[in-house]
Residue, then its C-alpha position, 0 to 999 in steps of 0.5 A: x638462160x634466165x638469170x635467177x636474183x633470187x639469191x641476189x635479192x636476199x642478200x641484200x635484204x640483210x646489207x652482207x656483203x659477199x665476204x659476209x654472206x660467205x662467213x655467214x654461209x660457211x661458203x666460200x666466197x667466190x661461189x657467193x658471188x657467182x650467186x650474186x651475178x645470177x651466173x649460178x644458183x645457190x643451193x637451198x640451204x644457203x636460199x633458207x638460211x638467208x630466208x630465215x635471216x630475214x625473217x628473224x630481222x623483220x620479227x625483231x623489228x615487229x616485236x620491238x614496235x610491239x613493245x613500244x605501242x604497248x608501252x604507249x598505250x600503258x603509259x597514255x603517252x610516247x617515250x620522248x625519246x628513244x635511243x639504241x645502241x648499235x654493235x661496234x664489231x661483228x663479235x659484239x653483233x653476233x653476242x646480240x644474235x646478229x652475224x655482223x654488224x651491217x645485219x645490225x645496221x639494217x635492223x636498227x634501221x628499219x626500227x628506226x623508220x617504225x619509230x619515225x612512222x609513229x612518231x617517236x624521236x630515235x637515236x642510234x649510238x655506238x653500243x655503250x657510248x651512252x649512258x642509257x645504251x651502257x646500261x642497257x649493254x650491262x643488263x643485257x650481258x647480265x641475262x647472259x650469265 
């Protein structure tokens, strides 16, 4: 019998663990890592939700390079400096639409390696340590109310 990872491979995309991979599925977590072996397959939905997970990682990663190459273009020059703030638990990451904080990690790394490419200087900090991440934390939860 031939061994499936597409599961597995998912999985890792997001940096879940199997405990918050269970969470996030609203499965149980021995099931997850018999995915994960490759000994059983996931059921689609657990396959589309994680797709979808993914998909909506890599459109913010998009949408934020975006936002920084037009700025660039408008102000004719790269930001010196960019800084962003990381969750500091899985509650805070889900009020920012993440399910926990290694899906964060993995968000603000990949923006990360899109700022480094196009040679913006990037700082992640611990959400709120900052001046400018408090600030930004503030706006954001202004939006929400």
């Amino acid at each position: 019998v031939l061994m499936n990872f597409r599961y597995r491979c998912l999985q890792a995309s997001t940096g879940m663990d199997t405990f918050e991979a269970s969470n996030f599925l609203g499965v149980d977590e021995d099931a997850v890592m018999m995915w994960v072996s490759g000994d059983e397959e996931a059921d689609e939905d657990s396959i589309e939700k994680m797709a979808e997970l993914i998909c909506k990682m890599v459109t913010s990663v998009g949408e934020t390079l975006d936002y920084l190459l037009d700025s660039m273009e408008e102000n004719d020059s790269a930001p010196a400096f960019l800084e962003m703030g990381l969750a500091s638990d899985d509650k805070e990451a889900e009020l920012l639409g993440w399910p926990c904080v290694r899906v964060h990690e993995m968000v603000l790394g990949m923006m990360a390696a899109q700022a480094t490419e196009i040679g913006i200087p990037i700082s992640i900090v611990p959400r709120g340590s900052t001046l400018s991440s408090a600030a930004a934390a503030d706006a954001f939860e202004e939006g929400l109310d």
